[in-house]
C-alpha positions as CSV (number, residue, x, y, z in Angstrom):
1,X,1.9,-16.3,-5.7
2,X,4.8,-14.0,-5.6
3,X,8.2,-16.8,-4.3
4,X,8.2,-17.9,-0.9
5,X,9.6,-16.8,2.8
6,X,10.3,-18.4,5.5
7,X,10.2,-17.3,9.2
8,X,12.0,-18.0,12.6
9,X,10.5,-16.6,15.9
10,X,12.9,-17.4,19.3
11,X,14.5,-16.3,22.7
12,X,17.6,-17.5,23.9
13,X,19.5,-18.3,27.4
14,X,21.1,-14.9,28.6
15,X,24.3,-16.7,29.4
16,X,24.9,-17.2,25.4
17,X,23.2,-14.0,24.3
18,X,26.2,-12.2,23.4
19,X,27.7,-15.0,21.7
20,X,24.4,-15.9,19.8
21,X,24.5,-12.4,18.1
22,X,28.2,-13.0,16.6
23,X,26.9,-16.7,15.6
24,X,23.7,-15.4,13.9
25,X,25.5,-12.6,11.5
26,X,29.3,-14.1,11.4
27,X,27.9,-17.9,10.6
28,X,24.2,-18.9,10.4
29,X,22.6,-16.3,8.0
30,X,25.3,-16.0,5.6
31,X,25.5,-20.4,6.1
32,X,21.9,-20.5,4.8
33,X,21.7,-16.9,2.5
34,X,24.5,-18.4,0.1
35,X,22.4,-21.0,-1.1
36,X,20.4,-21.9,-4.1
37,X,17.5,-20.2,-4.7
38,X,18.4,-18.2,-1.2
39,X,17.4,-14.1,-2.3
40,X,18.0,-12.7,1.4
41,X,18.2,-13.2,5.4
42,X,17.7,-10.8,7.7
43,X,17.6,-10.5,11.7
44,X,15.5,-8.6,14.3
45,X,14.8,-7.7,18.0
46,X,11.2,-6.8,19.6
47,X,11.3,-3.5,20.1
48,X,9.7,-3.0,23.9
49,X,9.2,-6.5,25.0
50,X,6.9,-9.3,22.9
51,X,5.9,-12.8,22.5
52,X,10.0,-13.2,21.4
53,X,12.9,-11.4,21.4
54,X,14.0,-12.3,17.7
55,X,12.9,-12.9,14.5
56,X,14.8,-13.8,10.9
57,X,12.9,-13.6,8.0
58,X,14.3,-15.4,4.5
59,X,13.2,-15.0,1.1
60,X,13.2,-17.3,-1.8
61,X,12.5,-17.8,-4.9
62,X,10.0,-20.8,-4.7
63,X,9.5,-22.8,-1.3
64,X,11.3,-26.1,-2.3
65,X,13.9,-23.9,-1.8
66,X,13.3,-24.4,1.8
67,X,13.1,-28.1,1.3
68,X,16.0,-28.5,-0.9
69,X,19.2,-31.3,-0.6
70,X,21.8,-28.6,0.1
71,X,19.7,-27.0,2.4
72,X,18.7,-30.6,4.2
73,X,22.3,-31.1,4.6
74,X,23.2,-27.9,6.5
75,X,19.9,-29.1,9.1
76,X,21.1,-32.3,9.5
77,X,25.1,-31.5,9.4
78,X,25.2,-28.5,11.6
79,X,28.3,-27.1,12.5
80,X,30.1,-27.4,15.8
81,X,28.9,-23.2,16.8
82,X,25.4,-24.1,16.1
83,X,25.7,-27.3,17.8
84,X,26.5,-25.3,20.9
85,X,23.7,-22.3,20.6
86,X,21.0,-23.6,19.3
87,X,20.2,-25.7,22.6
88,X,19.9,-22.4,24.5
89,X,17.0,-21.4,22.1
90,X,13.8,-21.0,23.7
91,X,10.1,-20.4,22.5
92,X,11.1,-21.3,19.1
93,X,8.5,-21.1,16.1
94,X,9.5,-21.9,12.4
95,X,7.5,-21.5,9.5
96,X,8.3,-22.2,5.8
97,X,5.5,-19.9,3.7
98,X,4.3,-19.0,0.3
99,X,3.7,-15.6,-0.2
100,X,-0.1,-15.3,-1.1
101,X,-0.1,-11.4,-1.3
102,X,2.6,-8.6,-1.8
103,X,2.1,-5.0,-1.8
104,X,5.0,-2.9,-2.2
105,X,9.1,-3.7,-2.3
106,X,10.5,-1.8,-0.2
107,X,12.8,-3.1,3.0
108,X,11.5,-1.0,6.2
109,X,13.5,-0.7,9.5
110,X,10.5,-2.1,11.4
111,X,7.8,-5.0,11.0
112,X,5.0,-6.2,12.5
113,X,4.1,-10.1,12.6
114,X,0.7,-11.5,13.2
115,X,0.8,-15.1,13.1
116,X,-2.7,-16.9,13.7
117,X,-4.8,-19.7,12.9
118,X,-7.6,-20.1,10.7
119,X,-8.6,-24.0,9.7
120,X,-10.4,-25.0,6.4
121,X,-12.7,-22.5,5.6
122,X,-12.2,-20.0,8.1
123,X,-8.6,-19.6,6.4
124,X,-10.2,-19.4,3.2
125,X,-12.3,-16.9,4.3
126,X,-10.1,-14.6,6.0
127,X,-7.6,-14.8,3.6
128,X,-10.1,-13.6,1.5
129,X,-11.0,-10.1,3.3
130,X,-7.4,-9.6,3.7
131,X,-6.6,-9.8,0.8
132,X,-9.5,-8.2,-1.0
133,X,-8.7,-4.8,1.2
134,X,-7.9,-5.0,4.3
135,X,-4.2,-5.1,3.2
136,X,-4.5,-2.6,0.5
137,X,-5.7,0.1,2.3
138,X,-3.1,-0.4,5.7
139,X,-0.3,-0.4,2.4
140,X,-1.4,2.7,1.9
141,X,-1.3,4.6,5.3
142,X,1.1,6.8,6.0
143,X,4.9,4.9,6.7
144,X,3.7,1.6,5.8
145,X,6.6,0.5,2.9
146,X,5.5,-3.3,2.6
147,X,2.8,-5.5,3.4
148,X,2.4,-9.9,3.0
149,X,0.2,-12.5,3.5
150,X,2.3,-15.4,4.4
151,X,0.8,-19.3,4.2
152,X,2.2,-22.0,5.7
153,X,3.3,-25.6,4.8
154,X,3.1,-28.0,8.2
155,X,5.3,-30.2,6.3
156,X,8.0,-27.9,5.8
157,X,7.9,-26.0,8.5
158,X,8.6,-29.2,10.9
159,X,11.2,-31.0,9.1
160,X,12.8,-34.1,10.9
161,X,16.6,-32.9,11.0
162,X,19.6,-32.5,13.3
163,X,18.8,-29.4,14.3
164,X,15.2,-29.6,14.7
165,X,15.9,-32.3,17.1
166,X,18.3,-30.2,19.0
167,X,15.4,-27.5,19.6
168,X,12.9,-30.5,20.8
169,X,15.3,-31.0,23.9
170,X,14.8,-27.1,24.8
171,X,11.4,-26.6,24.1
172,X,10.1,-27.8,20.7
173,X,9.0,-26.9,17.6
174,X,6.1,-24.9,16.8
175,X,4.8,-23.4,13.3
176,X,2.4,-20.9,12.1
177,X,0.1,-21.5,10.1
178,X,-0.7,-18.1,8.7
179,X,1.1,-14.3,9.1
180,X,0.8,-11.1,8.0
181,X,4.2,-9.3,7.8
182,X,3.9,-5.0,7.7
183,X,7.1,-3.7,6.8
184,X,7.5,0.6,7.9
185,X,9.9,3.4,8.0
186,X,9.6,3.6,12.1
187,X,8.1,2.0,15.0
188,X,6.3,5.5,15.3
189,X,4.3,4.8,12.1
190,X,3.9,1.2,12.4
191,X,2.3,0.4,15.8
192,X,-0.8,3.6,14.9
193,X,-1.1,2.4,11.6
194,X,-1.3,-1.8,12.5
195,X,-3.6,-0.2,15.7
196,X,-6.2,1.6,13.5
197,X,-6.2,-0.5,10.1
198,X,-5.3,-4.4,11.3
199,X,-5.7,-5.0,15.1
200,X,-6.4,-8.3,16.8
201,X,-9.6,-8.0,16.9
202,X,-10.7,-7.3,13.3
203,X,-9.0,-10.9,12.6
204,X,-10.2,-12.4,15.5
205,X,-14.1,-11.0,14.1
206,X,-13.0,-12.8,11.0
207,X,-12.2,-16.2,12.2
208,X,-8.4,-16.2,13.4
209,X,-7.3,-18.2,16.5
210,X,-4.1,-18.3,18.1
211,X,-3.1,-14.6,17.4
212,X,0.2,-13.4,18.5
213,X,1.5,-10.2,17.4
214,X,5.4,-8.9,17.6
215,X,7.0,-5.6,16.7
216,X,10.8,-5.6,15.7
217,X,13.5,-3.4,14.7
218,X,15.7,-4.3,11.9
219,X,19.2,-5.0,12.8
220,X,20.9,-6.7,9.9
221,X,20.5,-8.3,6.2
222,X,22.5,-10.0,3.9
223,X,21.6,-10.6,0.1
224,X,22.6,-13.4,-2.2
225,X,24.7,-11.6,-4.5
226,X,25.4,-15.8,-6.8
């Protein structure tokens, strides 16, 4: 296990659109990035349409991070911006994940995420080829920077909070249970490499439900320099 991650997947209402891109890098990344055991945040947008528009990523150094008093308070004490965006969120999926597989460190300007399903043993399984491979070798093709295997915790990814409660009212709350994140210099390496070495298929052959698959572009990060 190589620290932990935690995911956010969501569209918003066009009439706050503009204003939800000055609340996400002025307020809410660097709100949660200053933190405790916070490493990073960073935010993207699909490139050519997808299952959502946007996608913020976080790293940590161990998931309790994610579950962790001062972060509790910010999710059940949110301030009066977020009180007025996050209603307008839409499609919403929220993940809190330890990293089960890591190849390579380097940020790309694009990624690829595959969340799915795979119960009991079928998880097991699949988790298995993936990581016994499959991952190594699409690591190694040609613009492909970083690649993770990404597990789940149902618990902490649908915690009872403020803000949680906020997103139930437009929409709900949904989780994934597993993803695969491929990190590239370019969209023009990443969608031929994910095509030939990890499409949909070859997980749904190995026992993965559920599949939904989104290509971003990066547009900002901040690091926890504490």
């Amino acid at each position: 296990m190589t620290g932990a991650m935690m995911a956010a997947w969501l569209d918003i209402t066009p009439e706050v659109e503009a204003e939800f891109a000055d609340w996400y890098f002025r307020e809410h990344i660097p709100e949660r990035v200053t933190l405790p055991g916070f490493l990073s945040g960073r935010r993207y947008t699909a490139s050519g349409g997808g299952p959502n528009k946007y996608l913020a990523l976080y790293e940590g150094t161990a998931k309790d991070v994610f579950a962790s008093k001062a972060y509790r308070e910010r999710l059940d004490v949110p301030t009066e911006w977020t009180t007025r965006i996050m209603p307008h969120f839409r499609n919403f999926a929220r993940s809190v994940f330890d990293v089960r597989l890591e190849l390579g460190n380097q940020y790309g300007g694009t990624i690829a995420t595959v969340r799915y399903d795979a119960p009991g043993e079928r998880g097991a399984g699949l988790a298995e080829w993936l990581a016994g491979g499959a991952l190594a070798e699409l690591a190694e093709h040609s613009g492909i920077c970083r690649v993770r295997l990404l597990e789940g915790d149902e618990d902490q990814s649908k915690p009872r909070t403020q803000e949680a409660q906020m997103r139930e009212g437009a929409g709900g709350n949904a989780w994934a249970p597993w993803t695969v994140c491929v990190e590239s210099i370019g969209m023009d390496w990443l969608r031929p490499a994910m095509a030939e070495m990890l499409p949909d298929q070859a997980l749904a052959d190995h026992g993965a439900t559920d599949i939904v698959t989104g290509y971003y572009d990066l547009v900002f990060g901040m690091e926890n320099r504490d």
